[in-house]
N, C-alpha and C positions, 0 to 999 in steps of 0.2 A: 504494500500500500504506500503510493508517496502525495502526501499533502504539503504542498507549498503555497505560501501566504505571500503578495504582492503589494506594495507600494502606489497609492494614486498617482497621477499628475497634480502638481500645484495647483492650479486652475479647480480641480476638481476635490481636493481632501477635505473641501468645507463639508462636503456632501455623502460620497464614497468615502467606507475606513477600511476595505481594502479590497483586493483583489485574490481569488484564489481558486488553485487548482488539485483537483483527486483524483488519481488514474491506481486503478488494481485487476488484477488478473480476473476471469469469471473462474468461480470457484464450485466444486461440485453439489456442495452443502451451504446452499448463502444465506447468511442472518440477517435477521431483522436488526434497523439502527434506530436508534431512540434521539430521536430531533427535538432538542430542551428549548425555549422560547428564549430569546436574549434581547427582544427589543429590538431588531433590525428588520428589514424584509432584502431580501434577495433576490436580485437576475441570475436564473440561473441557464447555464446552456449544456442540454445532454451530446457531447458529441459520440462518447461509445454510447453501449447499451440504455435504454432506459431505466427509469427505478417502479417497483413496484410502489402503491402507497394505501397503507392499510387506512380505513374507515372508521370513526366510532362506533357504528353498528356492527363491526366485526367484518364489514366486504373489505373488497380491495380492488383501486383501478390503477391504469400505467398511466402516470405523471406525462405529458407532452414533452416534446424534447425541448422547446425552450417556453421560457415563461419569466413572471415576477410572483412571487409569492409573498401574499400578504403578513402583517403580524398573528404570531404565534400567541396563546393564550392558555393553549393546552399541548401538552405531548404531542409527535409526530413521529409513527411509526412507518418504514421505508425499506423497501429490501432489493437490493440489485438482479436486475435477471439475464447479466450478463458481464461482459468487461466492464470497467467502470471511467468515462470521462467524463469529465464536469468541469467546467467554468463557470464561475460566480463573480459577481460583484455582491460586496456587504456594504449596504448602506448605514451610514448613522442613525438611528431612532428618527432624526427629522427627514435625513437625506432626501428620499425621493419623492417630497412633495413640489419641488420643482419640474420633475419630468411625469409626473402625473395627468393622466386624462380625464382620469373618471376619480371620484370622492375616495379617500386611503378607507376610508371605514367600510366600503365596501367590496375592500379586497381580503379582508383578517380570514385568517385560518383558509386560505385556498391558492390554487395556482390560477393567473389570469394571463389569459395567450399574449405575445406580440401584437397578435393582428387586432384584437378588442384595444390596447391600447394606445398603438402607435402604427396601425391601417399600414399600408404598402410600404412603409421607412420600415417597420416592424420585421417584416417579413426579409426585405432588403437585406439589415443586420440581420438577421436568424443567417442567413444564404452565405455571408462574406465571415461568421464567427466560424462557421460550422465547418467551413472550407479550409480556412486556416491552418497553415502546420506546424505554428508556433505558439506559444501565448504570449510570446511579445507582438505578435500578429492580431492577435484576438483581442490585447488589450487597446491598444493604435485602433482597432476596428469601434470597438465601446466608446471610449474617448470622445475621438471623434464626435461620435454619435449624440454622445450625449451636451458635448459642450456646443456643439450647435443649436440645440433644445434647452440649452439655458438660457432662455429669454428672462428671467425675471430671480435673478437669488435672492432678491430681498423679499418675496414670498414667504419665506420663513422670518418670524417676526424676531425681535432682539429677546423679547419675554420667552418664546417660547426655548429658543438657542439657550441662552442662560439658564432657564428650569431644569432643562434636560442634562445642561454641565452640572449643578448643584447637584442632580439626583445622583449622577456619574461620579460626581467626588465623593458623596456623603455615602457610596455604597450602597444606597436606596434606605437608608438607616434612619431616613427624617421622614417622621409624619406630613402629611399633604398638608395639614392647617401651618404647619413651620415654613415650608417649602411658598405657600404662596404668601405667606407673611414676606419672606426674604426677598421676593422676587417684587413683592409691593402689587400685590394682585388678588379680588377677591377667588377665593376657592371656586366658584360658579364659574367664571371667566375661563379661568385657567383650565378645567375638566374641561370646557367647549374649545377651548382653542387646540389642546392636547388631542379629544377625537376629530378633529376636520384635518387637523397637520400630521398627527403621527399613527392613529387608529387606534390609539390605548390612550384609559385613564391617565395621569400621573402618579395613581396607587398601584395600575395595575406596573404599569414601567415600573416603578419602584422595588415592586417584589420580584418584578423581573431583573432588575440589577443587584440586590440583595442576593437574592438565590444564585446567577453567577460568579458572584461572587465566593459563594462556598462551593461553588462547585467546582471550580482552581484551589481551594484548600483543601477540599477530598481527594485532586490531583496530586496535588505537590506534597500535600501531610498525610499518607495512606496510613490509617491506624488512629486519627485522632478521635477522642472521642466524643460523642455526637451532643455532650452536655457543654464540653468546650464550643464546640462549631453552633449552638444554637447562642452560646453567651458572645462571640465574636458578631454574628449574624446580628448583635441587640433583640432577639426574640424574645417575648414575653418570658415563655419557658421554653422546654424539648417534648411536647403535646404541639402547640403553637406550629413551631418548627417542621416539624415531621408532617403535619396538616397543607403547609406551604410547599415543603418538597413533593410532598406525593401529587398535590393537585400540578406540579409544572414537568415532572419528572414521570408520573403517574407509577411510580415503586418508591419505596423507604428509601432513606440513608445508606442503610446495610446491605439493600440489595443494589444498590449504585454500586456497590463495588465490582471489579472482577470486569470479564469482558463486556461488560453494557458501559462502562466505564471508559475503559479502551478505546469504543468505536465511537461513543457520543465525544469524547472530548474535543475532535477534530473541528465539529461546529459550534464551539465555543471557546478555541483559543486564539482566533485572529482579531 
């Protein structure tokens, strides 16, 4: 398996926090990977195989080869059904509400085609990423792409860019009534500007940067124990805790370990 993590253009790192790439063999026994919510939504382009993508209801359909997918809020389970390539762009929590067509809240928890968002350009890029036999190819290709469709960065407001860094430094560890206290903004304000610009609350963001948060310490500290990691987290208790991981992780603490572990960590260390 080799995941490599890529570097914006200037022009574009207000927006895009990075770029990345996963290629792996098809394997004869392929597993399911657990996709944790981090706040971002992604472009993604399947140039091998497609991925399977399990349902709440227990189905499962094949993922398009390219797309943007909206924010995460629950679990996303995924499974390869063949070699594996992929290119991404990770956008910031604000990022892609400048190259947006259609409302961000109406993309959360789903993949939405090229073509529904960017008609014949869309399709265009899909044609010239996919052909590509580099990713310095691919990324030149994106770029482009997008910094032509920046008509407007200052779409993203200065309140909402700043709430989002506060959340980001504090770890998601500050109450929303603090959070819009700081920012000088009523609570009401802030939750409307957060679903039109980002598709998440500022509680739901919150927990969603808290929770990655420990999930780089269940990385890097394998063995700590889960009364530390809820007292780090600021959680009320380790009830609390364990209630927060399961709903984003959708298994415990303990059963994060091990290879579920392994496989998810890759979309949430860039």
């Amino acid at each position: 398996m080799n995941y490599q993590i890529f570097e914006p253009n200037a022009d574009l790192a207000t927006f895009v926090k990075c770029y990345w790439t996963l290629e792996s063999p098809k394997k004869s026994s392929p597993e399911k990977q657990t996709i944790v919510p981090d706040g971002c939504m992604e472009m993604i382009f399947h140039y091998g195989d497609l991925y399977k993508q399990y349902l709440p209801n227990g189905e499962s359909i094949i993922q398009p080869r390219c797309f943007v997918f909206g924010q995460l809020t629950q679990p996303l389970e995924i499974e390869p059904t063949g070699a594996t390539g992929i290119f991404s762009i990770r956008f910031h929590p604000e990022g892609f509400l400048p190259f947006a067509t259609i409302p961000i809240k109406e993309m959360e928890k789903k993949a939405t085609s090229f073509k529904t968002l960017f008609g014949r350009e869309g399709l265009t890029l899909e044609e010239k990423v996919l052909k590509a036999k580099s990713t310095a190819e691919r990324i030149n290709h994106v770029e482009n792409f997008l910094i032509a469709r920046l008509a407007d960065a200052k779409i993203i407001t200065g309140i909402v860019k700043s709430t989002v860094d506060l959340i980001i430094d504090s770890k998601g560890q500050l109450s929303v009534g603090a959070v819009s206290q700081q920012v000088d903004i009523s609570r009401r304000q802030l939750e409307r500007n957060f679903s039109s610009t980002i598709g998440l609350s500022p509680k739901q963001l919150s927990k969603t940067i808290r929770l990655q948060a420990i999930l780089k310490k269940l990385l890097n500290q394998k063995g700590k124990k889960l009364t530390a990691l809820a007292y780090d987290g600021k959680y009320y208790d380790q009830a609390h805790f364990i209630k927060d991981f399961k709903e984003f992780t959708g298994i415990t603490p303990k059963e994060f370990y091990g290879e579920n572990l392994k496989m998810s960590k890759l979309f949430y260390e860039g």
